[in-house]
KOLDO-639326 format. One record per atom (N, C-alpha, C, O): residue number from 1; residue in one letter; atom name; y, z, x negated. Coordinates in nm, 3 decimals, decimal comma. Layout:
N
NODE_NUM_A_CA_Y_Z_X
...
REM end
This chain:
95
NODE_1_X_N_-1,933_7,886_-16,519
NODE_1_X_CA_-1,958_7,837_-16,385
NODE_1_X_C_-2,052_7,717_-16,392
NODE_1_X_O_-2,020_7,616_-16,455
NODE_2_X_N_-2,164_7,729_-16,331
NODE_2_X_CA_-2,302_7,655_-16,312
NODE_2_X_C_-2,202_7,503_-16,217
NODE_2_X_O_-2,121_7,526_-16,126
NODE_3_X_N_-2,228_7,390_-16,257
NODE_3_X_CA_-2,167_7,297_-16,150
NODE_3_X_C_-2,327_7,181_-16,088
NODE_3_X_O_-2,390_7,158_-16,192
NODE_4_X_N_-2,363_7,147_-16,029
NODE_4_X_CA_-2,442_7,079_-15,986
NODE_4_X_C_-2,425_6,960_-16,051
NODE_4_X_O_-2,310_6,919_-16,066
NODE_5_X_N_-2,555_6,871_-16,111
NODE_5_X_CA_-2,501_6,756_-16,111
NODE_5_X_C_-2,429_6,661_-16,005
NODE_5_X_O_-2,375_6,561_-16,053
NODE_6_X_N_-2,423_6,672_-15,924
NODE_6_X_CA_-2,347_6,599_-15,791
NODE_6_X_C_-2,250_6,577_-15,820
NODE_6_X_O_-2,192_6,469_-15,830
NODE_7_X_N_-2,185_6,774_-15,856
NODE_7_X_CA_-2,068_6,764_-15,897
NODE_7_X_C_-2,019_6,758_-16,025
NODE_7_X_O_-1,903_6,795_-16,044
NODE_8_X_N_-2,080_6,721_-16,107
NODE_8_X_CA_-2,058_6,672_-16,223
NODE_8_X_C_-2,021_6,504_-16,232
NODE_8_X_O_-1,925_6,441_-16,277
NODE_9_X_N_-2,136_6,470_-16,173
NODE_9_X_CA_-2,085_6,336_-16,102
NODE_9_X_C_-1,991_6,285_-16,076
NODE_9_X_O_-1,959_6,186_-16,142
NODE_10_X_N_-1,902_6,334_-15,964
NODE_10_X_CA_-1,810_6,293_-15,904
NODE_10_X_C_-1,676_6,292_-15,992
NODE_10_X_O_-1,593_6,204_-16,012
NODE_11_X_N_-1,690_6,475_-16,054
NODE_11_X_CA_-1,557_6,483_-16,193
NODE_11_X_C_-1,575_6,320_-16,253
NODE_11_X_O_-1,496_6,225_-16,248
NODE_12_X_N_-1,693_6,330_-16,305
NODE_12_X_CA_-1,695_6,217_-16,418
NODE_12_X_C_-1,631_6,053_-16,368
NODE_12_X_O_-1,572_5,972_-16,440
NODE_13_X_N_-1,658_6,044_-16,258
NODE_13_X_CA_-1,627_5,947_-16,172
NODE_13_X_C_-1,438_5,986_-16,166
NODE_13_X_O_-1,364_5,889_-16,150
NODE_14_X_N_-1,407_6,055_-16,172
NODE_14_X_CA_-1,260_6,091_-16,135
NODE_14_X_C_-1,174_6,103_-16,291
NODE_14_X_O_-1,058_6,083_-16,328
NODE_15_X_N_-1,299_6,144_-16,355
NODE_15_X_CA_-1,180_6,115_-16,536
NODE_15_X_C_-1,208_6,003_-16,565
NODE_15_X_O_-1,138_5,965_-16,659
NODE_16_X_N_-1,345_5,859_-16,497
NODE_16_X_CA_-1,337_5,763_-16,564
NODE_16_X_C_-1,241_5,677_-16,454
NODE_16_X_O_-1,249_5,555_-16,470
NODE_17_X_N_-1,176_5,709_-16,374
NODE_17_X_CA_-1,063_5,635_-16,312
NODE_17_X_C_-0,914_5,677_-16,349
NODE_17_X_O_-0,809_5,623_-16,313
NODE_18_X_N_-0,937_5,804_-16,446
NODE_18_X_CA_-0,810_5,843_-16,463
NODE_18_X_C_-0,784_5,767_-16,603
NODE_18_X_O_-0,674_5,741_-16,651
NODE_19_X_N_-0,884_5,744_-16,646
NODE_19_X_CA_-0,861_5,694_-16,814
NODE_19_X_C_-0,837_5,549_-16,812
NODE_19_X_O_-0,789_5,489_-16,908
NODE_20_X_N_-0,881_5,481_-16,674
NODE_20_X_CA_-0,897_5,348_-16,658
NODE_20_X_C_-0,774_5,281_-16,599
NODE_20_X_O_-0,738_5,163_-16,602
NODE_21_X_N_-0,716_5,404_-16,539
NODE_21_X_CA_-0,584_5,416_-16,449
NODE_21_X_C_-0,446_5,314_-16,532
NODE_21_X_O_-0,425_5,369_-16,641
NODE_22_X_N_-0,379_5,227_-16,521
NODE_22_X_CA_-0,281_5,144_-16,579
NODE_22_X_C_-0,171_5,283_-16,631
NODE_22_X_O_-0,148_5,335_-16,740
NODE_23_X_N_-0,133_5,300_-16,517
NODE_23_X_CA_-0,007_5,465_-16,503
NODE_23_X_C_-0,037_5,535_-16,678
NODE_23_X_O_0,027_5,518_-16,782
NODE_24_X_N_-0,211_5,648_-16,636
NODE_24_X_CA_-0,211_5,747_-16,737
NODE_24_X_C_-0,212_5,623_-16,880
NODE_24_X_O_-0,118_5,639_-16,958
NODE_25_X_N_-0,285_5,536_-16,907
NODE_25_X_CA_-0,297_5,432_-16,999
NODE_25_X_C_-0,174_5,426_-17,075
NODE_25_X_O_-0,161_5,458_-17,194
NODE_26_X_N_-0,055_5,367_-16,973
NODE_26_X_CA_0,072_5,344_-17,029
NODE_26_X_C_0,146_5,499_-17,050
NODE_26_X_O_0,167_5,501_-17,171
NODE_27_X_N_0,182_5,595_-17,009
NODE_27_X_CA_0,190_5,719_-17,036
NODE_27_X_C_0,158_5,785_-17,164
NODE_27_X_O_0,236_5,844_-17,239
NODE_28_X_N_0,044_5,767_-17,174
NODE_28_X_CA_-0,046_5,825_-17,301
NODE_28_X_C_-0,025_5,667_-17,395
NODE_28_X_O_-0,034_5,713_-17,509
NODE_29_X_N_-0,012_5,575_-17,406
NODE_29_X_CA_0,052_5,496_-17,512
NODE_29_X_C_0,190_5,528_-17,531
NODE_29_X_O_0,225_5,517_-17,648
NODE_30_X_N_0,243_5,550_-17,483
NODE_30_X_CA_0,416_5,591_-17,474
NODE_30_X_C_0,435_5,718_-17,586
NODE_30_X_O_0,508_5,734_-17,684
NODE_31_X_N_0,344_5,790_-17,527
NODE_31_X_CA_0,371_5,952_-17,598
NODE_31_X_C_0,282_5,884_-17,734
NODE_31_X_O_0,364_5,884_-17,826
NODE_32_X_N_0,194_5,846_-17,769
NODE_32_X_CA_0,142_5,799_-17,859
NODE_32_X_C_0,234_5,729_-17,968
NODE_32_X_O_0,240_5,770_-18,084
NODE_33_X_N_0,303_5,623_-17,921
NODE_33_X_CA_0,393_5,541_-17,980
NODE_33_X_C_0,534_5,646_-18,054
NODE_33_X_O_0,600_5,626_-18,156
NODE_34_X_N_0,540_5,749_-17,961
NODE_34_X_CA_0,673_5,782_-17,992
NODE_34_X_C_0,691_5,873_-18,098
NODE_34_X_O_0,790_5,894_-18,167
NODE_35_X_N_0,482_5,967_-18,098
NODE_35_X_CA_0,460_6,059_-18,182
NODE_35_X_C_0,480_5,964_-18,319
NODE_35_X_O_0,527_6,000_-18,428
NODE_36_X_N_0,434_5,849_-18,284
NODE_36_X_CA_0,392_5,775_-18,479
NODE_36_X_C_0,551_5,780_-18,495
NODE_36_X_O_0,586_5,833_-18,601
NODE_37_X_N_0,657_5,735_-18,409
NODE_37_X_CA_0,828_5,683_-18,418
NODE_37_X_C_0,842_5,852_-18,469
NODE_37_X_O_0,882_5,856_-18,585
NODE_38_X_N_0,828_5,936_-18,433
NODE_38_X_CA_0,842_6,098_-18,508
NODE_38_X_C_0,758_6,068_-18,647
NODE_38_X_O_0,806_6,046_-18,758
NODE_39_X_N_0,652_6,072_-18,618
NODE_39_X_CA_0,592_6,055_-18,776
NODE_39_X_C_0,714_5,981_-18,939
NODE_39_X_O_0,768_6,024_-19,040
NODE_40_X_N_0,700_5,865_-18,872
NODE_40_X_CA_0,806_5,800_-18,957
NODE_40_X_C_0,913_5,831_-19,020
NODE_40_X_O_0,943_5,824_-19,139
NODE_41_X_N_0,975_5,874_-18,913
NODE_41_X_CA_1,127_5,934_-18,907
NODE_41_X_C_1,140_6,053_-18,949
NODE_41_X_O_1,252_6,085_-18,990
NODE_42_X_N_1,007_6,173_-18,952
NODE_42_X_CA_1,042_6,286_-19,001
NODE_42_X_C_1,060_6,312_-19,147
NODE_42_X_O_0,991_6,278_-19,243
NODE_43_X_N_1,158_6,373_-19,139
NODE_43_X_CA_1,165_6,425_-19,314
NODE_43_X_C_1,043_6,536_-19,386
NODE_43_X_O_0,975_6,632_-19,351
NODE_44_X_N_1,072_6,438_-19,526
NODE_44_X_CA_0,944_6,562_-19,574
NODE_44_X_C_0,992_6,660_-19,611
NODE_44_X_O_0,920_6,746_-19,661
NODE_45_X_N_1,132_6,679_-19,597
NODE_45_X_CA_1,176_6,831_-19,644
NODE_45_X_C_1,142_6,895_-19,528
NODE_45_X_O_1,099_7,007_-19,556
NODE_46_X_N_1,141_6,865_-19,367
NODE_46_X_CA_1,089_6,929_-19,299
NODE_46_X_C_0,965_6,984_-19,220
NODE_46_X_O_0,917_6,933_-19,119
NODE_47_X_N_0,919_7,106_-19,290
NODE_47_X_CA_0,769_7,079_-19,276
NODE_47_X_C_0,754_7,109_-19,131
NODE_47_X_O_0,690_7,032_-19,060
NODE_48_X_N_0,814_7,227_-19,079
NODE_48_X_CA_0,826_7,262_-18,935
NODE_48_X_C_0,764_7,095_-18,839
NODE_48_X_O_0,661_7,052_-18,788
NODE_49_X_N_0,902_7,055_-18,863
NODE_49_X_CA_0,942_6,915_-18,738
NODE_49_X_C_0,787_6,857_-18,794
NODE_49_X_O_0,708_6,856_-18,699
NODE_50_X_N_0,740_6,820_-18,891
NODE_50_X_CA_0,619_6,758_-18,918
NODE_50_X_C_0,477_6,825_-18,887
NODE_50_X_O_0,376_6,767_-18,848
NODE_51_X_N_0,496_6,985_-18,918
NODE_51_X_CA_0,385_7,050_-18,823
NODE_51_X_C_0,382_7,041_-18,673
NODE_51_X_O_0,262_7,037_-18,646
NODE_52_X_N_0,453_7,036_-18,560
NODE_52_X_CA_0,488_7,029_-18,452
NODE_52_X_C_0,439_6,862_-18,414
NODE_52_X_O_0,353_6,836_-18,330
NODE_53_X_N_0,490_6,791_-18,470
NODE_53_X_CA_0,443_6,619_-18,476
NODE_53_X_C_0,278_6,600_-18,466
NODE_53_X_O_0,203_6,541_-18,388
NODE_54_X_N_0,256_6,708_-18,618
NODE_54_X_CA_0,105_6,682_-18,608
NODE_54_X_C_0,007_6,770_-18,512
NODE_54_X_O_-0,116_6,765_-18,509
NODE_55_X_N_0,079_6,839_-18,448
NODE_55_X_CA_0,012_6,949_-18,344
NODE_55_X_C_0,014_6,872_-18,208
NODE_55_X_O_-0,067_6,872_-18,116
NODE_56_X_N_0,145_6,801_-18,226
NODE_56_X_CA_0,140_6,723_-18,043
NODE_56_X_C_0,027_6,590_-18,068
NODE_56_X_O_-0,049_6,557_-17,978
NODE_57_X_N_0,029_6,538_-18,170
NODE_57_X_CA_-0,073_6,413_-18,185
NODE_57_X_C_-0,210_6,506_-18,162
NODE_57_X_O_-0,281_6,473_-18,067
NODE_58_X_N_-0,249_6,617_-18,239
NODE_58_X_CA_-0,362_6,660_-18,183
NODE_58_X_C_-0,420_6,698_-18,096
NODE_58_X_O_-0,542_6,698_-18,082
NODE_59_X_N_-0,297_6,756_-17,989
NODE_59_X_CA_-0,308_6,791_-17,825
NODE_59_X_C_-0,352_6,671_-17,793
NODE_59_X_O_-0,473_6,659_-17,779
NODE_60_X_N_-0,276_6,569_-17,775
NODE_60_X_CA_-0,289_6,447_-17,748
NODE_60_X_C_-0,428_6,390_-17,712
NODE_60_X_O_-0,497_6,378_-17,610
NODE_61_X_N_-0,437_6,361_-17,852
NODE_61_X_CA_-0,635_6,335_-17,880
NODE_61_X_C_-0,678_6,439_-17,759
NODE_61_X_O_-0,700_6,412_-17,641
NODE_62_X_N_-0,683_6,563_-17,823
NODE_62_X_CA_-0,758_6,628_-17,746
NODE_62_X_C_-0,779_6,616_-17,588
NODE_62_X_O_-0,888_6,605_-17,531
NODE_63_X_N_-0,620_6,622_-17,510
NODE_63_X_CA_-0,652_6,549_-17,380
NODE_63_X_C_-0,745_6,444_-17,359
NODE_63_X_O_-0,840_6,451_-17,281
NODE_64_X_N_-0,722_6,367_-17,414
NODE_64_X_CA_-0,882_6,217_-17,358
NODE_64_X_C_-0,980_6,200_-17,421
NODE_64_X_O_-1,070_6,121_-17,391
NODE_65_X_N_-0,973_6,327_-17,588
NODE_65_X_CA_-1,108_6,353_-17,571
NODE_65_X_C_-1,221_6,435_-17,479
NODE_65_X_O_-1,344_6,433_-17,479
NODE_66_X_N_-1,101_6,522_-17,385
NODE_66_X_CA_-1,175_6,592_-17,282
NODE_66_X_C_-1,221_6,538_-17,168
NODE_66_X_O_-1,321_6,565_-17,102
NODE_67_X_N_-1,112_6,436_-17,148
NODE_67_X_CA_-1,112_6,371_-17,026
NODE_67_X_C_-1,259_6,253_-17,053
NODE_67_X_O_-1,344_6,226_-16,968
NODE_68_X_N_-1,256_6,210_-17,167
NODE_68_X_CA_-1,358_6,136_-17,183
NODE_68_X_C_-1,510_6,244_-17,208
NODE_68_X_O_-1,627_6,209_-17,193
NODE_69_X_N_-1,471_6,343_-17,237
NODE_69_X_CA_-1,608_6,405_-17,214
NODE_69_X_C_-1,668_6,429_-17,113
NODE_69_X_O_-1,789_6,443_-17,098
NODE_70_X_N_-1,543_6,439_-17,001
NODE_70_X_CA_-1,605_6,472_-16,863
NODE_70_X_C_-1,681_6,318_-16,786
NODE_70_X_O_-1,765_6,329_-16,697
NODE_71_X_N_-1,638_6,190_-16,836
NODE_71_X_CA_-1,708_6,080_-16,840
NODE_71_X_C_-1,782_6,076_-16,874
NODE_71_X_O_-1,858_6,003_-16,810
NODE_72_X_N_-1,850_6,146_-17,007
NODE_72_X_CA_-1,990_6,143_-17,013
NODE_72_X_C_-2,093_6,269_-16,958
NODE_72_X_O_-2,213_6,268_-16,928
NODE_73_X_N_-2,043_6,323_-16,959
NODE_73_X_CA_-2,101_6,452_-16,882
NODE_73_X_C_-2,172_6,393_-16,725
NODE_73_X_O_-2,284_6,417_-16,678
NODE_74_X_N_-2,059_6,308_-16,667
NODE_74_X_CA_-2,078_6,247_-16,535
NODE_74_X_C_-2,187_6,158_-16,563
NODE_74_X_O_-2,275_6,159_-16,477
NODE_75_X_N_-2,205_6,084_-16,658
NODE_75_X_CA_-2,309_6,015_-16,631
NODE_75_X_C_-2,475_6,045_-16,731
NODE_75_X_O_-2,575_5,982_-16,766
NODE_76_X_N_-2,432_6,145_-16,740
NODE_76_X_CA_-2,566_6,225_-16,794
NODE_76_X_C_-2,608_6,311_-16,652
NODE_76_X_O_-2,723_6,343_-16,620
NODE_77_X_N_-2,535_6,326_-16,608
NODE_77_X_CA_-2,537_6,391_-16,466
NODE_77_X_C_-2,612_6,279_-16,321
NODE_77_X_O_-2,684_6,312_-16,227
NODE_78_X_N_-2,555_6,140_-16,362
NODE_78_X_CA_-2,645_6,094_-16,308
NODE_78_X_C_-2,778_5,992_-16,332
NODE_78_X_O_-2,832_5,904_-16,265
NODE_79_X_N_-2,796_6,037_-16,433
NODE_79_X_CA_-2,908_6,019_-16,501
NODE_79_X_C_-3,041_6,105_-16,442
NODE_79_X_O_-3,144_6,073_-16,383
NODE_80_X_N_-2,965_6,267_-16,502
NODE_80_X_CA_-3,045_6,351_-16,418
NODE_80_X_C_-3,079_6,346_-16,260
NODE_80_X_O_-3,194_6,375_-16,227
NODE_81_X_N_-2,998_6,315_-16,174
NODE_81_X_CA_-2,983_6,294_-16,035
NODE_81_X_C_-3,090_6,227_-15,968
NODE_81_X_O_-3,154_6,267_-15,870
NODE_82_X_N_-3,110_6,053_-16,074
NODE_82_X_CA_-3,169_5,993_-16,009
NODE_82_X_C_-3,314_6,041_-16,117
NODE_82_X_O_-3,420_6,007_-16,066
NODE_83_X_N_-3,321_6,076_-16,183
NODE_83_X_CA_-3,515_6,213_-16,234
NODE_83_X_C_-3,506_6,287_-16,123
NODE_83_X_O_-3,601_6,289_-16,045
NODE_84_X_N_-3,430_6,337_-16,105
NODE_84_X_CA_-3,492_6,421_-15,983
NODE_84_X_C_-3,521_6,375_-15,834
NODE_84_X_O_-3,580_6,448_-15,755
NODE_85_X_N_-3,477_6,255_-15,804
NODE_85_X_CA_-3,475_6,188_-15,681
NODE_85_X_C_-3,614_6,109_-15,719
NODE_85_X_O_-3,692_6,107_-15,624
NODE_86_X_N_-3,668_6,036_-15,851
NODE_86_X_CA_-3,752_5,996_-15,882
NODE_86_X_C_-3,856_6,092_-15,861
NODE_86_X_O_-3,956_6,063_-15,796
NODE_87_X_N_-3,836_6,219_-15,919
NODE_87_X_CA_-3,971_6,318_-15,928
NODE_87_X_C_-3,976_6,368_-15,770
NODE_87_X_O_-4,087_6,408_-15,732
NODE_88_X_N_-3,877_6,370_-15,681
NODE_88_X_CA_-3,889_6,453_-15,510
NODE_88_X_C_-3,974_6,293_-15,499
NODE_88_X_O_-4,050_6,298_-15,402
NODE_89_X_N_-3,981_6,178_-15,559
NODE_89_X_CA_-4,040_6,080_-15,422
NODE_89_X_C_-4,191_6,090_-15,490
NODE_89_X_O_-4,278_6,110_-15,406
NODE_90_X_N_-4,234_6,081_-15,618
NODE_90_X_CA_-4,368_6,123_-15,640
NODE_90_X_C_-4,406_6,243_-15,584
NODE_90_X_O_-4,506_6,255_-15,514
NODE_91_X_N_-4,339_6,323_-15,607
NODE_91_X_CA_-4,414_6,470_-15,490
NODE_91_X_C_-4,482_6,434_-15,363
NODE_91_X_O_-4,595_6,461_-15,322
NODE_92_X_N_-4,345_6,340_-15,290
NODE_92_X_CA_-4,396_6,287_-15,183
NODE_92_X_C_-4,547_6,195_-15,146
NODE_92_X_O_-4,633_6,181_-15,058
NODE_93_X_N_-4,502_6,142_-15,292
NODE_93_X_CA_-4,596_6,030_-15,252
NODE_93_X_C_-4,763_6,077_-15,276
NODE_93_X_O_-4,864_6,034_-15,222
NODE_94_X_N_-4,744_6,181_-15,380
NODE_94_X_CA_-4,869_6,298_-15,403
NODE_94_X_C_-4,923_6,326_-15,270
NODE_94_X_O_-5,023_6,270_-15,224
NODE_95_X_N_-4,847_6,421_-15,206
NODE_95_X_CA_-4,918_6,487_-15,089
NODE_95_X_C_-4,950_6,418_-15,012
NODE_95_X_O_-5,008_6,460_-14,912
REM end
């Protein structure tokens, strides 16, 4: 699915308030904190409980590395926005 920069924009604008957000911040430190309190605590006889540990820490990441991708996406998006608002006013100013 083709998205406009506009709307690329706006996402990006909406994951960099979600990442900036106090709430998701403390949330995602919480689950963070509790994965390392699993880390610690797990036994090495159990590889299971320690695969599962290291699978939720990698979800983890992965959530705000997405969320932070869509932050940059947004502002490559308006990068492009204002080239093209730059290049419609030389057109203009051409004719």
């Amino acid at each position: 699915m083709t998205q406009t920069p506009e709307h690329r924009k706006l996402r990006g604008q909406d994951a960099r308030a979600l990442l900036e957000n106090p709430l998701f911040k403390e949330a995602f430190d919480a689950v963070d904190e509790y994965l390392n309190q699993a880390t610690l605590s797990c036994s090495p006889d159990d590889p299971v409980k320690a695969q599962r540990i290291i699978i939720s820490k990698q979800l983890l990441q992965a959530v705000k590395r997405e969320v932070t991708r869509k932050v940059e996406d947004g502002e490559v998006a308006d990068i492009q926005i204002k080239e093209l608002e730059k290049a419609r006013g030389l057109r203009r100013f051409i004719r």
